[in-house]
N, CA, C and O of each residue as an XYZ file, in Angstrom:
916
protein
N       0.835     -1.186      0.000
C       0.000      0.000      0.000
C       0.879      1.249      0.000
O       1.551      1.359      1.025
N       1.042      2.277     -0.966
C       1.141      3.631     -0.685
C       1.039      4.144      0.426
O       0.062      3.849      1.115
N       2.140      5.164      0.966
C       1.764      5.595      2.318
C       2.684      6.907      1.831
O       3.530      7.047      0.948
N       2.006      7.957      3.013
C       3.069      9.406      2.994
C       4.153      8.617      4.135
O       4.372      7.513      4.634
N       4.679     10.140      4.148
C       5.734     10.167      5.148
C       4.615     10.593      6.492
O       3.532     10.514      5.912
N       4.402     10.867      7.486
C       4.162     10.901      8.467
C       4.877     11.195     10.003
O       5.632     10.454     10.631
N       4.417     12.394     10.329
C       5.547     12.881     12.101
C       3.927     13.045     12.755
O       2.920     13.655     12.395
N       4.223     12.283     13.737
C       3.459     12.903     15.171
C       4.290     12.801     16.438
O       4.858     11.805     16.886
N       4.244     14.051     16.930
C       4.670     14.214     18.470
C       3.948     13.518     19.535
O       2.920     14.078     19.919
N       4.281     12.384     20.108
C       3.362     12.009     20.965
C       3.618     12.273     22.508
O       2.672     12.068     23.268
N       4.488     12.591     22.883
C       4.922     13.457     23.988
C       6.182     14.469     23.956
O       6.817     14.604     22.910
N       6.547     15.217     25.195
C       7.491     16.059     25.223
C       7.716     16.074     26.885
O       7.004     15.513     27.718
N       8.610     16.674     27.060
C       9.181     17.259     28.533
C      10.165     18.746     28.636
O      11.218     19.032     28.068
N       9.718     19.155     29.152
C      10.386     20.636     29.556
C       9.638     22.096     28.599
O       8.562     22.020     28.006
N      10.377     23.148     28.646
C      10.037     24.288     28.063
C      11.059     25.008     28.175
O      12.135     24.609     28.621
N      10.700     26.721     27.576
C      11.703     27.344     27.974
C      12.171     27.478     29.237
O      13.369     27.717     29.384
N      11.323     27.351     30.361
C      11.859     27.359     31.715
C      12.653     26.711     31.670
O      13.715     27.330     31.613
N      12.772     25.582     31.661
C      13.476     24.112     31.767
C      14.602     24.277     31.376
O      15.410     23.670     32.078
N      15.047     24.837     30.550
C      16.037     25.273     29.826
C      16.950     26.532     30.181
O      18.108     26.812     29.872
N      16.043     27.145     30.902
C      16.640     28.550     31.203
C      16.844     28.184     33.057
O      17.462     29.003     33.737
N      16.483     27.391     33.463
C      16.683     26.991     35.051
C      17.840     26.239     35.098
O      18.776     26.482     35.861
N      17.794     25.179     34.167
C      19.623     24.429     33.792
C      20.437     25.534     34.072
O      21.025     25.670     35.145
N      20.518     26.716     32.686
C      21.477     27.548     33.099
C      21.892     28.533     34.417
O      22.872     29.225     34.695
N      20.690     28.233     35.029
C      20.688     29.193     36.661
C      21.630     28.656     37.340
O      22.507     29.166     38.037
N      21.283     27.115     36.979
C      22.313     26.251     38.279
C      23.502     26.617     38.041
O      24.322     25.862     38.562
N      24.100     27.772     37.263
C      25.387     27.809     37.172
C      25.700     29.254     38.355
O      26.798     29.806     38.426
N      24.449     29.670     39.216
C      24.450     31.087     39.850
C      22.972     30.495     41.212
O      23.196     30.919     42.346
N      22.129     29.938     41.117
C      21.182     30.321     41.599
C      19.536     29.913     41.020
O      18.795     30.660     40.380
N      19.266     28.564     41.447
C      17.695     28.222     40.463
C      16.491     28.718     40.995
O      15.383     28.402     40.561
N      16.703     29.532     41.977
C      15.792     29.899     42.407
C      14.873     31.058     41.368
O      15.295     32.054     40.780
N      13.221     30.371     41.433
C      12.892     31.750     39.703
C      11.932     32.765     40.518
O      10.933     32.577     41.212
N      12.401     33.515     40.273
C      11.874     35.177     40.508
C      11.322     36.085     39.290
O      11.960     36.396     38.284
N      10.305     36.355     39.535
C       9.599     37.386     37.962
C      10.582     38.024     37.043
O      10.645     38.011     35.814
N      11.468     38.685     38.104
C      13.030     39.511     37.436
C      13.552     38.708     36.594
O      14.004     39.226     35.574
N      13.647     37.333     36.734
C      14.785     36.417     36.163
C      13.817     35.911     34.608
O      14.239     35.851     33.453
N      12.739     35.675     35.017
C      11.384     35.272     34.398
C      11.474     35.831     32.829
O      11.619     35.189     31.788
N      11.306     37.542     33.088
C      10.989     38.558     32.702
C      12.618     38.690     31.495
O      12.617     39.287     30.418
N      13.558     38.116     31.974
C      14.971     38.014     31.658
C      15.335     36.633     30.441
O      16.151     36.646     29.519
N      14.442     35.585     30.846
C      14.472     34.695     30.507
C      14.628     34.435     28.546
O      15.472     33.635     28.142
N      13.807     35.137     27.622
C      14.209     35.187     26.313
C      15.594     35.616     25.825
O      16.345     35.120     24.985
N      15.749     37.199     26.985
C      18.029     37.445     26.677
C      18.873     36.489     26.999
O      19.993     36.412     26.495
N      18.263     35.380     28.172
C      19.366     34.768     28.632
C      18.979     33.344     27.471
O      20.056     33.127     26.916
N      18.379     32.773     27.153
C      17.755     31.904     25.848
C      18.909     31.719     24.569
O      19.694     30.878     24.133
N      18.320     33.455     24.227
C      19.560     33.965     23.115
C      20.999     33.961     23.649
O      21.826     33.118     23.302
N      21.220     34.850     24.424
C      22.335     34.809     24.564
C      23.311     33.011     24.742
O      24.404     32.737     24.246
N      22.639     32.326     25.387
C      23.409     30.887     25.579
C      23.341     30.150     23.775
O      24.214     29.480     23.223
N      22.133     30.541     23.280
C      22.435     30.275     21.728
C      23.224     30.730     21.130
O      23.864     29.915     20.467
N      23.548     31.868     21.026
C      24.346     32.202     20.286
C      25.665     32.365     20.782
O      26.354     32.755     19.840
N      26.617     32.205     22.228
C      27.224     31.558     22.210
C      27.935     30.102     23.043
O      28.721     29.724     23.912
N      26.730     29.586     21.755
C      27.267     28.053     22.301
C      26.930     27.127     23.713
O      27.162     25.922     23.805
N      26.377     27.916     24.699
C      26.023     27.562     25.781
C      24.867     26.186     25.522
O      23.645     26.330     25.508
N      25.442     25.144     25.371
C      24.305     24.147     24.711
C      23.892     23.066     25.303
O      23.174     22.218     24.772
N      24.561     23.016     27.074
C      24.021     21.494     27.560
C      22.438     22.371     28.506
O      21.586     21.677     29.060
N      22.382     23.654     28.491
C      21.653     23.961     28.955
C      19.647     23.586     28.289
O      18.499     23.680     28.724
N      20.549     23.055     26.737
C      18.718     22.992     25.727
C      19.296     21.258     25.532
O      19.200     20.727     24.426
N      19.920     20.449     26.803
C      19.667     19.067     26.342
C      18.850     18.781     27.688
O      19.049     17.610     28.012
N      18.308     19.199     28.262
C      16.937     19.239     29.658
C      15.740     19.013     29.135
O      15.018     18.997     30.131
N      15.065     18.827     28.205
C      13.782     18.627     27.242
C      13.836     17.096     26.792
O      14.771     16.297     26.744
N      12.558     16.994     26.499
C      12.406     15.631     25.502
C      11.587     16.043     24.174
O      11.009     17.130     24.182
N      11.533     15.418     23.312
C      10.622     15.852     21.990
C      10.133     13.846     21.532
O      10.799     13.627     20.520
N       9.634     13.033     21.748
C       9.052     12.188     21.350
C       8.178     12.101     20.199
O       7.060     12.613     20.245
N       8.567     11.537     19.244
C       8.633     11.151     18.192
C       8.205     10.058     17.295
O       9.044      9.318     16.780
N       6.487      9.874     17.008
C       6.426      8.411     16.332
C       6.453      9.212     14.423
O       5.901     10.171     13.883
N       7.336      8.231     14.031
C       7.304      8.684     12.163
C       7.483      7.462     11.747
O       8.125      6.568     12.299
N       6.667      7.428     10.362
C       6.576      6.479      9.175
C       7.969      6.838      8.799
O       8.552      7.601      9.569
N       8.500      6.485      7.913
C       9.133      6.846      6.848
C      10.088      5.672      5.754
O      10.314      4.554      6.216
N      10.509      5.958      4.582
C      11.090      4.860      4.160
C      12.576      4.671      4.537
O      13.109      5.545      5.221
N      13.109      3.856      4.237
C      14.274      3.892      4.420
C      15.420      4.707      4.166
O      16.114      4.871      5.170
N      15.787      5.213      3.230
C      16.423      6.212      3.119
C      16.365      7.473      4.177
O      17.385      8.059      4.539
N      14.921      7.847      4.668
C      15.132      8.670      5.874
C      15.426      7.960      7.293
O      15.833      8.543      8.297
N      15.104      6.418      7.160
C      15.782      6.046      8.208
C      17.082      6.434      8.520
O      17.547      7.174      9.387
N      17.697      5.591      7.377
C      19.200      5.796      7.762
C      19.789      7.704      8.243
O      20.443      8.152      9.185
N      19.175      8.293      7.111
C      19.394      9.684      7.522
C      19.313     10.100      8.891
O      20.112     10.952      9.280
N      18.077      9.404     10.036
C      18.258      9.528     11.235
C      19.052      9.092     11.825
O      19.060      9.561     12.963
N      19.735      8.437     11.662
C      21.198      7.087     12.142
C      22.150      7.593     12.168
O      22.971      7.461     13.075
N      22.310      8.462     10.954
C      23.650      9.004     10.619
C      24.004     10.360     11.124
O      23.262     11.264     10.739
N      24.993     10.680     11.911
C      25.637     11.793     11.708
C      24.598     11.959     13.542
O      24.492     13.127     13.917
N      24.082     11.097     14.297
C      23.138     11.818     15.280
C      24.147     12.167     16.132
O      25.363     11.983     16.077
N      23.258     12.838     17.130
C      23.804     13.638     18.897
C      22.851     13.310     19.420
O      21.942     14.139     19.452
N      22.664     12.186     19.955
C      22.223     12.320     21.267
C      20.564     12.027     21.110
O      19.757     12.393     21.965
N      20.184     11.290     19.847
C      19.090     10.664     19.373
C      18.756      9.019     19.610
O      19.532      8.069     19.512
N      17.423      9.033     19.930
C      17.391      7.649     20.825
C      16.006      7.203     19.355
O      14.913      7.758     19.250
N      16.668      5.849     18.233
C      15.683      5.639     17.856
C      15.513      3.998     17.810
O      16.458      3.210     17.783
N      13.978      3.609     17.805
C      13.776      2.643     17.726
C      12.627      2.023     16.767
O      11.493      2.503     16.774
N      12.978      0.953     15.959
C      11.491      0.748     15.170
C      11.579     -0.544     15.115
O      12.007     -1.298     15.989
N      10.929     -0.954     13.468
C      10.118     -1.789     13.436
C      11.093     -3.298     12.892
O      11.708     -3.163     11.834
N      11.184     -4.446     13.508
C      12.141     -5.491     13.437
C      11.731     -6.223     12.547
O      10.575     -6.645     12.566
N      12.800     -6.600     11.350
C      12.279     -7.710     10.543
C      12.353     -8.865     10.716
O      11.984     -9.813     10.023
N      13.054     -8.782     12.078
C      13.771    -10.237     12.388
C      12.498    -10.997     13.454
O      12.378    -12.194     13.713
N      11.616     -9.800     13.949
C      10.804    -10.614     14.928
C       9.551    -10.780     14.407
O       8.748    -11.516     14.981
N       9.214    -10.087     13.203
C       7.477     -9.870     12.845
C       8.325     -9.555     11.411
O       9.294     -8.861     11.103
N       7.233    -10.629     10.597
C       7.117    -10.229      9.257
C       6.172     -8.698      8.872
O       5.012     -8.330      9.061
N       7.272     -8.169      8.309
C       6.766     -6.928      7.836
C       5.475     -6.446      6.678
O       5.554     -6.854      5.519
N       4.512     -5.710      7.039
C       3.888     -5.040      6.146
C       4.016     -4.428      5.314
O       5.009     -3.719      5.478
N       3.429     -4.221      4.194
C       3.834     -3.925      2.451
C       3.269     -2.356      2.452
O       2.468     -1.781      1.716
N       3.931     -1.985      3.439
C       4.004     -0.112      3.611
C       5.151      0.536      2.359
O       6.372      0.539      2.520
N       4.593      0.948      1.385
C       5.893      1.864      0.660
C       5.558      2.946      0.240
O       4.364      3.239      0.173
N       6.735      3.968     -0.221
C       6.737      4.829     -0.842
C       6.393      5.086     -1.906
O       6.640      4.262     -2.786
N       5.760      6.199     -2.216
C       6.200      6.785     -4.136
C       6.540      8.141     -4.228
O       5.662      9.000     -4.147
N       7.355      8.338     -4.340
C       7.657     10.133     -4.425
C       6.604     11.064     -5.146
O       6.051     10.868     -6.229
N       6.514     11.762     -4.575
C       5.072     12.669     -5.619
C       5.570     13.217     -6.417
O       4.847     13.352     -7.405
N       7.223     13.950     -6.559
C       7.660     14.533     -7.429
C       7.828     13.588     -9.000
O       8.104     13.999    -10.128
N       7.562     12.333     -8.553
C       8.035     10.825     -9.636
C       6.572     10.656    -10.435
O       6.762      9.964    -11.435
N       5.293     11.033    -10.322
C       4.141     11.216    -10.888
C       3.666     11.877    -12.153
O       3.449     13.080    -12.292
N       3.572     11.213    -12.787
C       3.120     11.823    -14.366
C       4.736     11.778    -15.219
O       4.739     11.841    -16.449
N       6.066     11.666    -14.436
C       7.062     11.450    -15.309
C       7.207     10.370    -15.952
O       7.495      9.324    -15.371
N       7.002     10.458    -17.475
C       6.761      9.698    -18.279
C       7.853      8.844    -18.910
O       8.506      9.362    -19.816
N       8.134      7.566    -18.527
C       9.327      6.864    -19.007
C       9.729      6.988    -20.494
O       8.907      6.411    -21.206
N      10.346      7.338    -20.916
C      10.979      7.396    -22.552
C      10.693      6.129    -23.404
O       9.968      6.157    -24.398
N      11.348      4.959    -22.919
C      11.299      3.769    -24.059
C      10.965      2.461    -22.991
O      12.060      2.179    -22.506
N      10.063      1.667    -22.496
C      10.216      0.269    -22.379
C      10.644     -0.732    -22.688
O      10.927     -1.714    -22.002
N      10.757     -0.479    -24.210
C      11.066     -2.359    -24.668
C      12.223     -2.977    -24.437
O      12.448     -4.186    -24.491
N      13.488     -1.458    -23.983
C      14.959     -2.743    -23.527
C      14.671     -2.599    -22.125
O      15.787     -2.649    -21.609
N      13.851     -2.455    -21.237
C      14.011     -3.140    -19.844
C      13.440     -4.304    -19.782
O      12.302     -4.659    -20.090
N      14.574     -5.022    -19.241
C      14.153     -6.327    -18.987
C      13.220     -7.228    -17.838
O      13.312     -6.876    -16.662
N      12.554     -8.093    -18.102
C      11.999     -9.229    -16.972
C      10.661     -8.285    -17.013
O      10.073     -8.149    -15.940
N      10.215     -7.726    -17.987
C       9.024     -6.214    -18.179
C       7.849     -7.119    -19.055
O       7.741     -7.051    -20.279
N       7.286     -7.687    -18.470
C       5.779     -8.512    -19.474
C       4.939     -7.570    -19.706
O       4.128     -7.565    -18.781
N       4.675     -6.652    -20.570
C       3.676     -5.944    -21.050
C       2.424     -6.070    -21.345
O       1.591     -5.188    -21.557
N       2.275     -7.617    -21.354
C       1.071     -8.696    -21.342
C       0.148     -8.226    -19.691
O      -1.011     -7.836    -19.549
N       1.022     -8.422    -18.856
C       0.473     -8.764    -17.695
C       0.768     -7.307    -16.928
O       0.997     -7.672    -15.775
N       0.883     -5.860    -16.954
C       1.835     -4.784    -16.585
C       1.671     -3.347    -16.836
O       2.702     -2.876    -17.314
N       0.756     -2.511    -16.685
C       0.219     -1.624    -17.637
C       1.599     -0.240    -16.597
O       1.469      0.306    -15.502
N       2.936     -0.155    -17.801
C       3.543      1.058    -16.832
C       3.557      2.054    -18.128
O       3.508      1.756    -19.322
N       3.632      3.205    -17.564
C       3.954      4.281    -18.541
C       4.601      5.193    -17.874
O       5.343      5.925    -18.529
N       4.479      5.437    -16.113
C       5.312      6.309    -16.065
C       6.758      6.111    -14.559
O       6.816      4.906    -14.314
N       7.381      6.594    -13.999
C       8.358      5.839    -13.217
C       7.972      6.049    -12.136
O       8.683      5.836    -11.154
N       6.893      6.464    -12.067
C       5.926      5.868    -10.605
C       5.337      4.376    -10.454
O       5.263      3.554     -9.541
N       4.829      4.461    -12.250
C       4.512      3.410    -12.172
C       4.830      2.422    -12.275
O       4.085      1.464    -12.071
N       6.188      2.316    -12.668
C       7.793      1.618    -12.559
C       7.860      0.936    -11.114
O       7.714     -0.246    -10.805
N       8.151      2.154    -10.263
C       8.569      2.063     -8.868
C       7.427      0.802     -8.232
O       7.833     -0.258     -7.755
N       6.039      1.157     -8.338
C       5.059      0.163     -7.884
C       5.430     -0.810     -8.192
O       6.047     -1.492     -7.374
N       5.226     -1.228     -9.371
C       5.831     -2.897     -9.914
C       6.758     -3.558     -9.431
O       6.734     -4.734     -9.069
N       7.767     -2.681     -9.406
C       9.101     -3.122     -8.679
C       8.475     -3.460     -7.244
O       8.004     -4.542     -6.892
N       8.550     -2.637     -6.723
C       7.916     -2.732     -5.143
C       7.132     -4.107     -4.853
O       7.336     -4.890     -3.926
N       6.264     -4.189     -5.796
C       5.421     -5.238     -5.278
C       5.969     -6.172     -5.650
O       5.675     -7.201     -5.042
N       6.760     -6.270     -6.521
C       6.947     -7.963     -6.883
C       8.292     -7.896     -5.777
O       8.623     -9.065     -5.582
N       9.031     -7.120     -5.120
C       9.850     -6.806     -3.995
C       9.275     -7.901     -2.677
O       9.833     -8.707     -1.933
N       7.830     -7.410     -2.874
C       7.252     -7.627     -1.776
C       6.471     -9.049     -1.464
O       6.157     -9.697     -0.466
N       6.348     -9.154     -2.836
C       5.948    -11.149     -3.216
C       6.817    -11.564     -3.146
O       6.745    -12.647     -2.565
N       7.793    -11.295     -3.453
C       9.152    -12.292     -3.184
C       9.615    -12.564     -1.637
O       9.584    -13.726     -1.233
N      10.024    -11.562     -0.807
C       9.937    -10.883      0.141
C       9.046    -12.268      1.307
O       9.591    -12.976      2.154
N       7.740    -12.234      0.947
C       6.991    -13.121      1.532
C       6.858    -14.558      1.245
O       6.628    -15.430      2.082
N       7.045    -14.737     -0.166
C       7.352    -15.830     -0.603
C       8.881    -16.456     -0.103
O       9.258    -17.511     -0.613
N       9.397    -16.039      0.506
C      11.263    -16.783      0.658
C      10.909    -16.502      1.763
O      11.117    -17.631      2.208
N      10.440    -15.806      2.861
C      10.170    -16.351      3.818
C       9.602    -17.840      4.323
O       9.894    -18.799      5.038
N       8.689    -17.382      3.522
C       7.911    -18.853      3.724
C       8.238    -20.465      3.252
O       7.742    -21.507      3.682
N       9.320    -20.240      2.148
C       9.481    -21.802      1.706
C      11.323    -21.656      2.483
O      12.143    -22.520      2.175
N      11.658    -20.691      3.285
C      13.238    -20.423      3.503
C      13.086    -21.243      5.058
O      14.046    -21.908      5.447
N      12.231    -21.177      5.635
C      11.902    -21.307      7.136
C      12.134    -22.579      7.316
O      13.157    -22.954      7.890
N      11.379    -23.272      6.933
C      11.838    -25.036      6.644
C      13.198    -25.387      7.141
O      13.582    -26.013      8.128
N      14.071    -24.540      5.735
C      15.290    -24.663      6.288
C      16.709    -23.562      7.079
O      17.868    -23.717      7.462
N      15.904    -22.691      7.001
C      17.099    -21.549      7.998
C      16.224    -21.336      9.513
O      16.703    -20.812     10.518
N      14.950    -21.837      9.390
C      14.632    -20.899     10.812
C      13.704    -19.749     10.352
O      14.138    -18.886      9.589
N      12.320    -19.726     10.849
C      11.828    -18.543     10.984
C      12.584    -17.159     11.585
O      12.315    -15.979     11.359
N      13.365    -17.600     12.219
C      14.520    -15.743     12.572
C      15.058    -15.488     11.452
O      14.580    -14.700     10.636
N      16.277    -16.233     11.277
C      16.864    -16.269     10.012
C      16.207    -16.487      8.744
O      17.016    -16.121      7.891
N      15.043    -16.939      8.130
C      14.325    -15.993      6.693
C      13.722    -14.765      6.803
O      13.629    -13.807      6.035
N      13.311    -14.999      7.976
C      12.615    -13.195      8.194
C      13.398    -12.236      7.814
O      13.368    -11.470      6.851
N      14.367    -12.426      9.020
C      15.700    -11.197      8.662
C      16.472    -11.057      7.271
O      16.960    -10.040      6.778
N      16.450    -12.198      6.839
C      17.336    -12.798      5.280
C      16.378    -12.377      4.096
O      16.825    -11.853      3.076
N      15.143    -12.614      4.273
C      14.104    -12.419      3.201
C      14.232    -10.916      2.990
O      14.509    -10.458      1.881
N      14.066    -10.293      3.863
C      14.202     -8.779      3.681
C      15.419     -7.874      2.622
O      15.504     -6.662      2.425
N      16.289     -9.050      2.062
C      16.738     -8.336      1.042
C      16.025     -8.203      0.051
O      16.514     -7.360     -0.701
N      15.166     -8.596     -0.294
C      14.150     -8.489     -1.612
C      12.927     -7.057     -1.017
O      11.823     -6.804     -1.498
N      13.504     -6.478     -0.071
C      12.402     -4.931      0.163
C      13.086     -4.214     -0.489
O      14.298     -4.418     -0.550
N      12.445     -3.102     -1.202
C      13.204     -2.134     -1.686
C      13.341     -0.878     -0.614
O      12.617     -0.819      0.380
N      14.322      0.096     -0.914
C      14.805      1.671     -0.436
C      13.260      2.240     -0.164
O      13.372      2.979      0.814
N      12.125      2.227     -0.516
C      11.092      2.788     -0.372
C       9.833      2.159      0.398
O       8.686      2.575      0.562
N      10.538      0.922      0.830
C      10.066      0.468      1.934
C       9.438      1.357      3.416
O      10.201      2.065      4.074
N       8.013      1.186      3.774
C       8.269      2.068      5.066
C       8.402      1.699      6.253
O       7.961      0.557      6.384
N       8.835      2.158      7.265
C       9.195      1.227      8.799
C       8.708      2.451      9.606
O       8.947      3.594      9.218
N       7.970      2.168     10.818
C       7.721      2.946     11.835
C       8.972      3.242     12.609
O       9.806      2.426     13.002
N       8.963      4.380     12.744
C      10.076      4.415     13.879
C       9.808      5.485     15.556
O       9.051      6.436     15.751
N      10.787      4.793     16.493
C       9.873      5.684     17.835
C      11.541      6.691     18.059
O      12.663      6.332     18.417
N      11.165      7.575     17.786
C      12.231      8.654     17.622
C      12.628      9.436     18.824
O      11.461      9.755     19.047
N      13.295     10.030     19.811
C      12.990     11.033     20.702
C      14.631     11.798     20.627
O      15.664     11.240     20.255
N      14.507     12.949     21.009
C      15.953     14.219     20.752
C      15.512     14.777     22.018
O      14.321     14.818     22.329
N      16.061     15.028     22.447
C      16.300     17.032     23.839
C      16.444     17.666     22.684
O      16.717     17.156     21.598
N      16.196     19.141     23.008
C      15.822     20.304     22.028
C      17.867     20.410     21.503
O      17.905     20.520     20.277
N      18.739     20.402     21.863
C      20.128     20.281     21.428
C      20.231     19.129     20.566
O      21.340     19.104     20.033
N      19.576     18.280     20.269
C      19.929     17.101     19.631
C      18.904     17.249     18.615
O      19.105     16.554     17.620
N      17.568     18.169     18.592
C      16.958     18.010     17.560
C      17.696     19.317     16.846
O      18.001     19.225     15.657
N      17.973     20.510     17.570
C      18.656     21.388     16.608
C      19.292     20.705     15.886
O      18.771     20.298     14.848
N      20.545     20.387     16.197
C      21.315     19.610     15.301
C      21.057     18.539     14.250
O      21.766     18.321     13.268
N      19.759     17.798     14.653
C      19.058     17.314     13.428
C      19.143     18.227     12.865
O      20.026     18.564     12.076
N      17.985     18.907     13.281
C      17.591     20.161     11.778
C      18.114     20.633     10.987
O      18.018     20.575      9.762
N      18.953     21.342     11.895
C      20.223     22.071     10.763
C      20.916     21.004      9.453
O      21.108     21.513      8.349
N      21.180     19.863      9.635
C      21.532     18.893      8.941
C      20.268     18.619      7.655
O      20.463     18.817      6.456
N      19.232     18.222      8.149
C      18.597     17.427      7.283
C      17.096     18.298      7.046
O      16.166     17.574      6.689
N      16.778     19.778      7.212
C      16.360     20.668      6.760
C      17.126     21.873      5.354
O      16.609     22.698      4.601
N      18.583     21.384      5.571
C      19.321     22.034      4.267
C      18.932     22.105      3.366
O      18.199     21.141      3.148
N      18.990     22.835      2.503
C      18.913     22.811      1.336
C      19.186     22.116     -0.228
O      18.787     22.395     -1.359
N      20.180     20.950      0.406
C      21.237     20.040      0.177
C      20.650     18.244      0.443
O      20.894     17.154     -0.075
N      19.717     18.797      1.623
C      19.185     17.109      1.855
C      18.570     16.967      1.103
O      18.321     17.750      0.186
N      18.025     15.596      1.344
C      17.221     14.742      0.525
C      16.279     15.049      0.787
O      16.048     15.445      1.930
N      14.951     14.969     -0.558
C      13.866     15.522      0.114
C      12.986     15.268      1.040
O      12.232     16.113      1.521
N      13.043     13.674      1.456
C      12.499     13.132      2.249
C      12.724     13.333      4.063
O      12.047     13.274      5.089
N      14.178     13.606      3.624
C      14.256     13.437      4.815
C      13.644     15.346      5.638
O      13.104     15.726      6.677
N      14.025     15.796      4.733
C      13.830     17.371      4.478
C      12.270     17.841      5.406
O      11.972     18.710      6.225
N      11.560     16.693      4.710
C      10.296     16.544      4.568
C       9.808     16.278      6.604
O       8.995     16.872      7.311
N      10.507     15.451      6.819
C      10.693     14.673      8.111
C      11.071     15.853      9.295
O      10.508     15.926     10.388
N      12.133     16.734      8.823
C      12.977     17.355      9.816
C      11.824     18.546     10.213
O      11.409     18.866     11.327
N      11.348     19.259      8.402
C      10.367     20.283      8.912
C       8.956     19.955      9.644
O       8.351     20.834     10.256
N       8.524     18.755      9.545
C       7.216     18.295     10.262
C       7.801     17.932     11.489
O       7.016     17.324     12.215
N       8.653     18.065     11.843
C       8.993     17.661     13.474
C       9.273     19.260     14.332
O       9.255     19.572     15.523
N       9.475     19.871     13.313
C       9.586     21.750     13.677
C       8.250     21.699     13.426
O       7.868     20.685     14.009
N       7.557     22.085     13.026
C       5.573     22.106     13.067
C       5.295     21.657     14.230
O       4.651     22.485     14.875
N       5.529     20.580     14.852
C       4.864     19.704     15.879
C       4.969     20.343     17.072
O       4.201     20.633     17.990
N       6.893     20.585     16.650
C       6.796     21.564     18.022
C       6.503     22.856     18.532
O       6.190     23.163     19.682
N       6.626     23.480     17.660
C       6.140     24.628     17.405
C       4.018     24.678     17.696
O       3.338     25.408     18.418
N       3.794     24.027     17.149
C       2.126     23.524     17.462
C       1.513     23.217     19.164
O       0.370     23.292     19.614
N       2.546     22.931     19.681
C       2.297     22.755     20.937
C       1.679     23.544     21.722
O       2.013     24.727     21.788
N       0.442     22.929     22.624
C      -0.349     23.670     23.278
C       0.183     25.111     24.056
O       0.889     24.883     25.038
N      -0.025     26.354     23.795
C       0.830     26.841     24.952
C       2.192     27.218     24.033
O       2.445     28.395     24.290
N       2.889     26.845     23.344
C       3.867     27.911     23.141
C       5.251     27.436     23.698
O       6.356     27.776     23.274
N       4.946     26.491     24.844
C       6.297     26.131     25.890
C       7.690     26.876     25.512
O       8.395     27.612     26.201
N       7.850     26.388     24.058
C       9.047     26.466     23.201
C       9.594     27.648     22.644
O      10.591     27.833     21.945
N       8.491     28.622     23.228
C       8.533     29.967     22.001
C       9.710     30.923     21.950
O       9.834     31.631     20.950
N      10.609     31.007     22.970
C      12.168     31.640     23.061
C      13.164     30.828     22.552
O      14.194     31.178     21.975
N      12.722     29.568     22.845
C      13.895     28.768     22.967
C      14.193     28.526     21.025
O      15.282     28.411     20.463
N      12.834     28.513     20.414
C      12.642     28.585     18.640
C      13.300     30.130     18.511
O      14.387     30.119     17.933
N      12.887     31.310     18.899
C      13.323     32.030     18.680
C      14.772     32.409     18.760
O      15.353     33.051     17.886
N      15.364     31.927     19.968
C      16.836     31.898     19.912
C      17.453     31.231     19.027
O      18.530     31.492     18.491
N      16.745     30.336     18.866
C      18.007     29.620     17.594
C      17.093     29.508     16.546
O      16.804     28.390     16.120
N      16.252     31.228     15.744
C      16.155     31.469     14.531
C      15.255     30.360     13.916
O      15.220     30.101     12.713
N      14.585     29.782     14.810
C      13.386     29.096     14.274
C      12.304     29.053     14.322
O      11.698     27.983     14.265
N      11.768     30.125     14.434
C      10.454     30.763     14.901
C       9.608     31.888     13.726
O       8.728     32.714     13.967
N      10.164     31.590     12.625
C       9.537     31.882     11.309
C       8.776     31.092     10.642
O       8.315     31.449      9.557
């Protein structure tokens, strides 16, 4: 089945307080209106320079779809990111995939030299509709070598083994969570201009979420580090 990409926040911990009381403990946590009232200069100021174990006091919890390729993008390059998803090794997986929307209506040039392509049985014309085909017969196979592999490797071992026949656009749930220092540093990475779009896609719906939050909690702490546009 077709699926988007998908972010929901399903919990959080802390705020700007939270964040701005860390840095007290370096003088005094006691909060007074004065300090209160102070609280967005002192925000900025530790953002901009560098003052940064003070915004790892938060949680941001995290359930997202996504395919693989933004998996790995979460894997790579993290600080201080706690993720967990969906095992191929313990539960045969569901036929969750991708199709890029930008890949829609682009119309393949020539069919007849791709091969293992029955035109009999196959109606493609464009490299969306490429991608499906592929996918699914990914995904018959996929289930099929599980099932006649088990006999002889072990239901662990075809599960996990079968899964080379999923493709990159495969989707996997994943349970994601950052402190507000560890999701900056996502962001900045995989909101560029330079990423992939998927993952792109991922980084800015996790800025929405938080930003959406009842209340505002976050609203200096976005603003200090220029994310509050």
């Amino acid at each position: 089945m077709n699926r988007k990409i998908t972010v929901e926040l399903i919990g959080y911990y802390g705020s700007d307080k939270t964040h701005a009381q860390s840095a007290w403990t370096s003088t005094d946590r006691e909060i007074t209106d004065e300090k209160l009232e102070r609280m967005p200069d002192l925000l900025k100021y530790l953002a901009e320079h560098k003052h940064e174990t003070p915004f790892e006091k938060s949680l941001f919890h995290f359930n997202i779809e996504v395919e693989q390729a933004s998996h790995i993008h979460t894997l790579k390059h993290r600080i201080g990111v706690s993720v967990n998803g969906e095992s191929a090794r313990y539960k045969e997986l569901t036929d969750k995939f991708y199709i890029p929307e930008d890949w829609e209506g682009v119309k393949i040039n020539d069919i007849s030299d791709i091969p293992y392509l029955d035109m009999n049985k196959v109606s493609v014309e464009t490299w969306a509709d490429m991608l499906r085909v592929y996918t699914e017969l990914g995904n018959f196979l996929y289930h099929r070598s599980a099932s006649e592999l088990t006999p002889v490797l072990t239901r662990k071992r075809a599960k996990e083994s079968s899964r080379f026949f999923r493709t990159m656009n495969s989707m996997l749930t994943l349970d994601t969570s950052f402190n507000w220092r560890s999701f900056y540093h996502f962001y900045m990475l995989r909101a560029d201009k330079t990423a992939q779009l998927e993952i792109h896609m991922v980084a800015d719906k996790m800025l929405e979420c938080i930003k959406n939050i009842p209340g505002n909690p976050f609203k200096y702490t976005l603003s200090a580090h220029g994310l509050d546009k």
